[in-house]
C-alpha positions in Angstrom: -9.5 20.2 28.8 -12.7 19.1 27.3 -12.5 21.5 25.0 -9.0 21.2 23.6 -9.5 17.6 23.4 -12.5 18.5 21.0 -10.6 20.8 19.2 -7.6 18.7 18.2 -9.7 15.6 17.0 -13.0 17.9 16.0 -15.1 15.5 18.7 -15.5 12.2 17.2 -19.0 10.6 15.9 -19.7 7.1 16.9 -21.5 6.5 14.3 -18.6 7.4 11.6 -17.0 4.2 11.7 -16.1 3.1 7.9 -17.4 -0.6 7.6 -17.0 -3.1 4.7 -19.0 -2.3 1.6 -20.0 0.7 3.6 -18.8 3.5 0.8 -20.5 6.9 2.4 -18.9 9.6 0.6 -20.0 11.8 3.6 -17.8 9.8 6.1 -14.8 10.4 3.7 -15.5 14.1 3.5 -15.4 14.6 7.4 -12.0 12.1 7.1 -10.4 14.6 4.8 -11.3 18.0 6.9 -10.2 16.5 9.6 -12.1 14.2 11.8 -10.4 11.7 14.1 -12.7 8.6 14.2 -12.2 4.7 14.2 -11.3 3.7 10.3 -11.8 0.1 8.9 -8.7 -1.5 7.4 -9.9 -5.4 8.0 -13.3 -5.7 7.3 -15.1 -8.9 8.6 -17.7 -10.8 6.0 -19.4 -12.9 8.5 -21.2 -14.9 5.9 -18.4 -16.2 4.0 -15.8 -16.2 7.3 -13.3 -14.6 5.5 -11.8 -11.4 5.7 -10.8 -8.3 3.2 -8.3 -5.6 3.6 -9.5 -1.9 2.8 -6.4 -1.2 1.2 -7.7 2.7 0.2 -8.2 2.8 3.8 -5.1 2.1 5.1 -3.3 3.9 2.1 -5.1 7.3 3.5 -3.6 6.5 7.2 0.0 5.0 6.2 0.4 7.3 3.4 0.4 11.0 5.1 2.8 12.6 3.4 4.0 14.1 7.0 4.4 10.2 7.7 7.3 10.2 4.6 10.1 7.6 6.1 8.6 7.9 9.9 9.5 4.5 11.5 6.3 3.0 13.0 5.2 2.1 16.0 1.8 -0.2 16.6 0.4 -0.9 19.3 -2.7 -3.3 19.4 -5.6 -4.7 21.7 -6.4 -8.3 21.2 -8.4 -10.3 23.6 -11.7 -12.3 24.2 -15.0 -10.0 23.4 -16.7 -8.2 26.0 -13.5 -7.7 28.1 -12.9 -3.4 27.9 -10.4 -3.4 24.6 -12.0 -0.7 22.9 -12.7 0.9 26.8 -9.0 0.7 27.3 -8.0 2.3 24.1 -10.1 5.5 24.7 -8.3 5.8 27.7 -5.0 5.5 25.0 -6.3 8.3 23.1 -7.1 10.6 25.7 -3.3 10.9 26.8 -1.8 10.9 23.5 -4.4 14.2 22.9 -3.2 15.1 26.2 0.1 14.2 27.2 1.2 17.8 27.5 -1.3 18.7 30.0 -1.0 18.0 33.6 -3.8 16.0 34.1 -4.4 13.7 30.5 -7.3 11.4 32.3 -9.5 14.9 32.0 -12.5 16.2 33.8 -14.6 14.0 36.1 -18.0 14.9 34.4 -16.2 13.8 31.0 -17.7 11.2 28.7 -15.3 8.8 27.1 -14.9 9.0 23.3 -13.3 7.6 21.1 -13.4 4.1 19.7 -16.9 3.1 20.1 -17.5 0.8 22.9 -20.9 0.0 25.1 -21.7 -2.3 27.7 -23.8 -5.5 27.5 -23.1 -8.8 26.7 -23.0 -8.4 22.7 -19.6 -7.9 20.7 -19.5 -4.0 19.2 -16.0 -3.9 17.6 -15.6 -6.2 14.0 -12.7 -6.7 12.2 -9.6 -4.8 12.4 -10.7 -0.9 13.2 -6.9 1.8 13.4 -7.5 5.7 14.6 -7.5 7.8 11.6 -5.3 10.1 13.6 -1.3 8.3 13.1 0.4 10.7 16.3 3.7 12.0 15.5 5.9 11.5 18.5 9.4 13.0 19.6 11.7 10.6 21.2 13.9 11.5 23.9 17.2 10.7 21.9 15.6 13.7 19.1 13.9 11.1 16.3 10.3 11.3 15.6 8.3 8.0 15.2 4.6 7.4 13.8 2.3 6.0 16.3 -0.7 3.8 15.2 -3.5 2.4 17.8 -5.5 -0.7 16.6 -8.4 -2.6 18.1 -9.2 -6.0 17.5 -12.3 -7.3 17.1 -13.2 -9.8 20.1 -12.2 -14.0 19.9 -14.5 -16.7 21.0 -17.9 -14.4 20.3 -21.1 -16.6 19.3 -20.6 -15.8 15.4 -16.7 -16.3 15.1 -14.8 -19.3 14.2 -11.8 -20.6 15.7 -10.1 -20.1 12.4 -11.6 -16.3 12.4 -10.1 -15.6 16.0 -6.9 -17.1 15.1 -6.8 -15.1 12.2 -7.5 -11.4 13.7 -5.4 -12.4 16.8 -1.9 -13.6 14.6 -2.8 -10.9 12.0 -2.7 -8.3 14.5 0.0 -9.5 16.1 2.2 -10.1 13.2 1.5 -6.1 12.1 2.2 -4.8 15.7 5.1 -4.1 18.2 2.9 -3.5 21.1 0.2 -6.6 21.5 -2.0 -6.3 24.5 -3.4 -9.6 25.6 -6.8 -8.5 27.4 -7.8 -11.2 29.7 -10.2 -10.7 32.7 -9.4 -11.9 36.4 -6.9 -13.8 35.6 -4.4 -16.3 33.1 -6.2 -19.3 32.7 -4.4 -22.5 31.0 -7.1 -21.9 28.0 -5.7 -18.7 27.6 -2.5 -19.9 27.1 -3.0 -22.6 25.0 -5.1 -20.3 23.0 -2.3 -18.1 22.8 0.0 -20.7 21.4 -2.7 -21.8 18.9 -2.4 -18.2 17.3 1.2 -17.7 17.5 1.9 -21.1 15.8 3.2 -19.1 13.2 5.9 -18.4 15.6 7.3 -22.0 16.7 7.8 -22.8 13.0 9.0 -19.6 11.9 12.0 -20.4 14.0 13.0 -23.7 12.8 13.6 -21.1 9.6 14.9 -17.6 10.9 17.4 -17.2 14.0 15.1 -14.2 15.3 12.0 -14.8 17.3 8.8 -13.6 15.0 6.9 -11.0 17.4 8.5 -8.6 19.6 6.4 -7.5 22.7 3.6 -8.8 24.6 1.9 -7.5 27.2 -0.5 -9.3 29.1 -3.0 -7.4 30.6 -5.4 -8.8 33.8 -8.7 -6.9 34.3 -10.5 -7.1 37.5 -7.8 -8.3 39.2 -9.0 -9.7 42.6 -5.7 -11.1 44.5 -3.6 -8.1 45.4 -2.4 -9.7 48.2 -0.7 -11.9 46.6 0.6 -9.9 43.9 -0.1 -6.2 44.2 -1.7 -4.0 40.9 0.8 -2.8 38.5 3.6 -3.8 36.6 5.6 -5.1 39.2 2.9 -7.8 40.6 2.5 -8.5 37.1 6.0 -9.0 36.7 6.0 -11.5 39.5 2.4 -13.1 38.8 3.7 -14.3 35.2 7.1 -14.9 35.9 5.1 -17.7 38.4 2.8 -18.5 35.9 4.7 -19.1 32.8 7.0 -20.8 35.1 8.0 -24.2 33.3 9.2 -27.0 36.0 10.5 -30.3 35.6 7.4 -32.3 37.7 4.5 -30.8 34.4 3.6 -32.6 32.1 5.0 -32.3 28.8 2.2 -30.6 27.1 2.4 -27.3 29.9 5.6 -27.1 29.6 5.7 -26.8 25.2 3.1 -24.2 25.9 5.5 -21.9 27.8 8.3 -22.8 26.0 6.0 -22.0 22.5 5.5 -18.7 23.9 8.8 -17.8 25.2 10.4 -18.6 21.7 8.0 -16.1 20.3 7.8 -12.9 21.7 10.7 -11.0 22.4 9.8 -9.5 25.7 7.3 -10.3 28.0 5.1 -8.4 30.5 2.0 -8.5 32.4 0.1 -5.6 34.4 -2.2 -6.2 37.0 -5.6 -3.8 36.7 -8.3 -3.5 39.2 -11.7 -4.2 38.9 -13.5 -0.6 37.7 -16.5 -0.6 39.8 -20.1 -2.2 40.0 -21.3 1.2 38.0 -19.1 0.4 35.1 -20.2 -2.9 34.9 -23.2 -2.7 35.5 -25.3 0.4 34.4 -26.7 0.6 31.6 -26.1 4.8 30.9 -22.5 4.4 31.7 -20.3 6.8 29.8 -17.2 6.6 30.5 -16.8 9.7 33.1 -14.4 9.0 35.6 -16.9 9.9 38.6 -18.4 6.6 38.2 -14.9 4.9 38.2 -13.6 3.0 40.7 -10.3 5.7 42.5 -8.1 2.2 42.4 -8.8 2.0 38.8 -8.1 5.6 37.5 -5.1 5.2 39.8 -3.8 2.0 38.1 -4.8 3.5 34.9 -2.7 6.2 35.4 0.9 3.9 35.3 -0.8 1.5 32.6 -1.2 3.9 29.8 2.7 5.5 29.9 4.2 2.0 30.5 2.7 1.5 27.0 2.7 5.3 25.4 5.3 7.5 26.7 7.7 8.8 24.5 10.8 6.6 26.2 8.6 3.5 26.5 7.5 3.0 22.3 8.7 0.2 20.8 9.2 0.5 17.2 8.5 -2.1 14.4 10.6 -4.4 13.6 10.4 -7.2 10.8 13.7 -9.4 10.3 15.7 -7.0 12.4 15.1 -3.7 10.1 13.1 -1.8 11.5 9.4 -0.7 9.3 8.7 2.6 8.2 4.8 3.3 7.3 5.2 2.5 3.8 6.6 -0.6 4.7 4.0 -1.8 7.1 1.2 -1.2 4.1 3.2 -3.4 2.1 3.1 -5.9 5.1 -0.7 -5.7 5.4 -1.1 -6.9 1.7 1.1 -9.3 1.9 -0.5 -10.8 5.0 -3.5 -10.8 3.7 -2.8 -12.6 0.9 -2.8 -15.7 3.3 -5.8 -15.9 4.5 -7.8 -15.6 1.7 -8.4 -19.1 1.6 -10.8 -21.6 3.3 -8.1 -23.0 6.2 -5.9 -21.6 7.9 -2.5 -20.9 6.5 0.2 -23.4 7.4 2.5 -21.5 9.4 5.4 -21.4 6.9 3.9 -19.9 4.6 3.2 -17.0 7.1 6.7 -17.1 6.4 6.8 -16.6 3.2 4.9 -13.7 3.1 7.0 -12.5 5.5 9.8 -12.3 3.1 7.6 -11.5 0.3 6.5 -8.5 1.9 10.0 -8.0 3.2 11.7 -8.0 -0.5 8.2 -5.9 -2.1 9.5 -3.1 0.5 13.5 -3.3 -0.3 11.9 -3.4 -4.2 10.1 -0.1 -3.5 12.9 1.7 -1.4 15.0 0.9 -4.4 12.6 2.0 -6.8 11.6 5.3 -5.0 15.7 6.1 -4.9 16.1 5.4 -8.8 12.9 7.7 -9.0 13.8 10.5 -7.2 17.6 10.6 -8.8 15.9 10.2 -12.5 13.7 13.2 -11.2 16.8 15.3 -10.3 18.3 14.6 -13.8 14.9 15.2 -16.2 11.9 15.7 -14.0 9.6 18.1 -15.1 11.6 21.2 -13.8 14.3 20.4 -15.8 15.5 20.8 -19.5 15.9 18.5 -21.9 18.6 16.4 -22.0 20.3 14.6 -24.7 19.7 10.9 -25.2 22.7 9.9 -24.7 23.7 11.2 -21.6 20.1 10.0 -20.5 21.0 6.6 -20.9 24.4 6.8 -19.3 22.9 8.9 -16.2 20.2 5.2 -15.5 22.6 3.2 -16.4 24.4 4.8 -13.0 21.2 5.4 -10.9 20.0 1.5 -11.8 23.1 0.0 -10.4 23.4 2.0 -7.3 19.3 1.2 -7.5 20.2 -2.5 -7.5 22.6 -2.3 -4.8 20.6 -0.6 -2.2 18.0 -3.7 -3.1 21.1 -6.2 -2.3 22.4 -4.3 0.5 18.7 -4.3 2.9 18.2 -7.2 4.6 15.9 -9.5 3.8 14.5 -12.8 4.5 14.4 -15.2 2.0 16.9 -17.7 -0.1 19.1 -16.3 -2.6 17.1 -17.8 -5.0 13.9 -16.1 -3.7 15.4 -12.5 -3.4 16.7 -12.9 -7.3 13.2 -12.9 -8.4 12.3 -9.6 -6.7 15.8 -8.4 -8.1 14.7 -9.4 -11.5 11.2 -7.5 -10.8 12.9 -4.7 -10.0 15.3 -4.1 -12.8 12.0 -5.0 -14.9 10.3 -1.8 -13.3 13.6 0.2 -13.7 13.5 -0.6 -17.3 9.8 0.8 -17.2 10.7 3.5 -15.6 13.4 4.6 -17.8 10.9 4.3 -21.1 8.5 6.8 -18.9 11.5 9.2 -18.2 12.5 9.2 -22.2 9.4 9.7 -23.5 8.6 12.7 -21.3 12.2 14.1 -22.1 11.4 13.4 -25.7 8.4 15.8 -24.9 10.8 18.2 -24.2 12.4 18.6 -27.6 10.6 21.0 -29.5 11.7 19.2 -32.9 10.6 16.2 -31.5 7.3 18.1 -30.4 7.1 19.2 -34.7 8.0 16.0 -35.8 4.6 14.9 -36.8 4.0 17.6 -38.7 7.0 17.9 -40.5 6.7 15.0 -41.5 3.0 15.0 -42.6 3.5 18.0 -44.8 7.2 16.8 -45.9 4.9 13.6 -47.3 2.4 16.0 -48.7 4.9 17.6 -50.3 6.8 14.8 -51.6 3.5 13.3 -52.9 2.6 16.5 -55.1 5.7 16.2 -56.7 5.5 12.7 -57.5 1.7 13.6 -58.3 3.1 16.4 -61.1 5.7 13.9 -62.5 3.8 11.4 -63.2 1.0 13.3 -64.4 3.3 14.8 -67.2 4.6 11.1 -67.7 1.2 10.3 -68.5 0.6 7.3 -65.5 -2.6 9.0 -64.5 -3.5 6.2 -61.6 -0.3 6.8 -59.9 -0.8 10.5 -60.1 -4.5 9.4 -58.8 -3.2 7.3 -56.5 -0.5 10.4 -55.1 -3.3 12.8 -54.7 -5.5 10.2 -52.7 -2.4 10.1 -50.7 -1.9 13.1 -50.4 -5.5 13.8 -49.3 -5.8 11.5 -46.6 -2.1 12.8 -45.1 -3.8 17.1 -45.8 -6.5 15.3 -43.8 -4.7 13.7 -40.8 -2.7 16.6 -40.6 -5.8 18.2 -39.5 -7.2 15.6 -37.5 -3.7 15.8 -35.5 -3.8 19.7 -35.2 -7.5 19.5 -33.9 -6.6 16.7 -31.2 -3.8 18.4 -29.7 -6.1 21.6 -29.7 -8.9 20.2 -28.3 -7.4 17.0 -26.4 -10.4 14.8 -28.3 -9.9 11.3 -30.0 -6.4 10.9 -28.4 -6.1 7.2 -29.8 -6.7 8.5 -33.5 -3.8 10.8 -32.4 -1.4 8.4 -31.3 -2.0 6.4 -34.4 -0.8 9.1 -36.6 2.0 9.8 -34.1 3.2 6.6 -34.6 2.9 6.4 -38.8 4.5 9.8 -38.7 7.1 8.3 -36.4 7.3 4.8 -38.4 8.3 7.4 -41.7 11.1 9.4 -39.8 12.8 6.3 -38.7 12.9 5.4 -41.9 15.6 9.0 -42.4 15.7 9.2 -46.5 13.2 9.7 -48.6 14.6 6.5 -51.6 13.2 4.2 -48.2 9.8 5.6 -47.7 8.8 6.3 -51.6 10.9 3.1 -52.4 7.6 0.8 -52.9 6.2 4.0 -54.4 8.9 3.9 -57.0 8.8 0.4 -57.8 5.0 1.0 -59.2 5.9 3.9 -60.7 8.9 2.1 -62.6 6.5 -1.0 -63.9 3.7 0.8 -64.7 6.2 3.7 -67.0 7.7 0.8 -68.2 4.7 -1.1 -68.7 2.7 1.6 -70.8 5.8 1.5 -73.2 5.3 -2.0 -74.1 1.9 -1.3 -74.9 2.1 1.5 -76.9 4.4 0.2 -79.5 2.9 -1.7 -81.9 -0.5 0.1 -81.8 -2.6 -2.1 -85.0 -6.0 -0.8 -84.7 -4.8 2.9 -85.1 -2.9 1.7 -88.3 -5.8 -0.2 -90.1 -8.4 2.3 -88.9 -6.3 4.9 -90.9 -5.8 3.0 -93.8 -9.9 1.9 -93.8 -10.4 5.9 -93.8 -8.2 6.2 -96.6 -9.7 3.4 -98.8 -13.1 5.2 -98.2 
């Protein structure tokens, strides 16, 4: 089993984790062959307190093209530090490498890999870290669903703010289906009130939407040392919670907001009880990870945890204002998230909300966008022939309504007044769009292709002409002027030819593209030589006027004649 493990994710390096700032072209090479391995997609700056999305990180993971349209499904870790999240997670990705195989926990002489983890009482994970593996997973009913595994980095460590814990833990949360509270021993009031503290987001968010913000938490107990009160597993859990988020008329007022707070948040609610892994695990310093130095309660408890959460019937999909989030969706919900806390306090709830439906109407905005796109690319993408502009412009006039109403027919959070603006965006990028898509059918058109140098040597031509008329007509500067015309279009002529030989100076070729252009629209010759003409007329009639009397000519002859 080892070695099928190792051969599916290439045996990952713990060492290959992509931090912030941390650019090693060598980690991105092993990425791109293959490499399973933890990847960075919120990277902590402990100096400043603030955090950064990797956005080229995230695009790598979300954008897959065997990911195309895949609803997602995102289970996260979030919990105090030191507790087993990133433990726990290995444990994750052993069955989802394994779920085929009779046996996923493996051999006993195995070492756990995976997300790095390590004992001792300093944190290890920073940040947001998401397996560069996304598993593909067949549901029961036939669909197939994108599964993403995220750990957290740990709240309440000596270098982390309460502003930085809130943010990882309602970040995460926000960008997940599956959050699993990691708390050890048991739920402690703190824990709770902590809980409420990072899900305020939550209580206000419904004074706004009918739909409660986050859909499924799971709290999970480590080292859970009362089994005869409530046994291990999901059933003492069940019971354990339903007693301890209990809300009775004799608390005070304060315990009882917290349970309602989190009731009104989360969809669903569970809890699983996990026994205490043994003194070796906790204890010794060379610990690995083999199950030989696990505790047999542990592996056993282990073993109904990690389906509860994973199997193929039990995956809970993504869901943001009741639509449910495909992969490209949930990028655009990272950057839109992020966007709040990039300040120095913590965002006021609402606008949590607002981001929400920001990142809710940038999705519908790219659905729509992708659907005008790939119609436009089935009327003159680059397979096809070229079509005449006419019809071009009746065929988008078509695609950007029916683009317009898929945008108004998605549901989306927001006033009216809100969604308009992205409406507005998107027939803006439509209209972009539709200048790309004519200028590459224009491309397409071989007399549009010949147009600059038809009409560079149409001008050259024109210009000799004008150059041998006026010549005879004895205006010598216009007939300068012509050729020094003429000169300069023989010359860009040249200039254009060599560009589009060699694909050098491609601005001086554009220029010229666009005077040859400029003198085309212009369609008769009387409108581009008509300046031309106007010189040509005052200075012909011009020399008349000073030829006529001619004096000096006349009294120079008659000098001569005297003499």
């Amino acid at each position: 089993m080892a070695a099928e493990e190792s051969r599916l994710k290439q045996r990952f390096c713990p060492n290959s984790v992509s931090k912030a700032g941390d650019q090693d072209p060598r980690v991105w090479s092993r990425e791109e062959v293959g490499e399973a391995r933890p990847v960075q997609i919120v990277a902590a700056d402990e100096g400043e307190h603030s955090f950064s999305l990797q956005e080229a990180a995230l695009e790598r993971l979300l954008l897959q093209e065997h990911l195309e349209g895949l609803h997602v499904v995102v289970v996260s870790v979030a919990g105090a530090f030191r507790k087993g999240k990133s433990f726990l997670l290995d444990f994750m990705l052993r069955y989802m490498y394994r779920q085929s195989s009779t046996s996923w926990m493996g051999g006993e002489d195995e070492p756990l890999t995976g997300f790095t983890w390590r004992g001792g009482c300093e944190r290890e994970t920073t940040g947001i870290l998401a397996w560069s593996d996304v598993f593909v997973v067949e549901r029961p009913d036939g669909g197939r669903v994108a599964l993403l595994l995220m750990d957290t980095q740990g709240a309440f460590d000596s270098q982390s703010t309460v502003r930085d814990c809130a943010t990882l833990f309602a970040l995460s949360t926000m960008t997940s289906s599956v959050q699993v509270y990691n708390l050890s021993q048991n739920v402690q009031e703190d824990d709770l009130q902590h809980l409420q503290l990072f899900t305020e987001y939550g209580r206000l968010a419904m004074e706004e939407v009918s739909e409660k913000p986050f859909q499924t938490l799971m709290f999970l107990i480590r080292d859970w040392s009362y089994p005869y009160e409530h046994p291990y597993g999901l059933e003492g859990g069940r019971s354990f919670l339903e007693k301890r988020l209990q809300v009775k008329q004799n608390q005070h007022e304060e315990l009882q907001n917290v349970r309602k707070h989190i009731h009104s948040c989360f969809s669903s609610i569970g809890c699983f009880l996990l026994p205490h892994p043994g003194l070796r695990v906790a204890t010794h310093p060379q610990f690995d990870g083999r199950l030989r130095d696990i505790n047999e309660e542990f592996k056993k408890e282990l073993e109904n945890l990690i389906p509860t959460l994973l199997s193929p019937e039990n995956l809970v999909e993504k869901e943001i204002g009741g639509s449910k989030v495909t992969c490209r969706d949930l990028l655009h919900y990272f950057k839109a998230y992020m966007k709040i806390y990039q300040g120095e306090e913590l965002p006021h709830p609402k606008s949590m909300l607002q981001a929400t439906a920001e990142a809710n109407n940038l999705a519908a905005v790219a659905g729509a966008k992708d659907l005008y796109t790939k119609s436009m690319e089935q009327v003159c993408g680059g397979d096809k022939p070229y079509i005449s502009p006419a019809e071009l412009e009746r065929r988008h006039a078509e695609l950007r309504l029916a683009s317009v109403r898929h945008f108004r027919s998605v549901k989306k959070m927001g006033s009216e007044d809100f969604c308009r603006r992205y409406q507005e965006q998107l027939e803006a990028e439509l209209g972009e769009a539709y200048a790309s898509f004519s200028k590459h059918n224009d491309g397409k058109n071989i007399f549009h292709a010949a147009r600059t140098p038809a009409t560079l040597l149409a001008l050259i031509l024109l210009l000799y002409v004008v150059s041998m008329v006026t010549g005879f007509l004895g205006v010598g500067s216009v007939a300068a002027l012509c050729n020094l015309v003429m000169g300069a279009a023989l010359t860009a002529l040249c200039v254009w030819a060599y560009v589009k030989y060699s694909g050098e100076f491609r601005e001086v070729g554009g220029v010229i593209d666009q005077v040859a252009e400029t003198l085309w629209e212009q369609r008769t010759p009387r409108k581009v030589l008509s300046k031309l003409l106007e010189v040509v007329r005052s200075r012909v009639l011009g020399g008349g006027r000073v030829s006529a009397p001619r004096p000096r000519l006349a009294s120079n002859n008659n000098v001569k004649k005297k003499n």
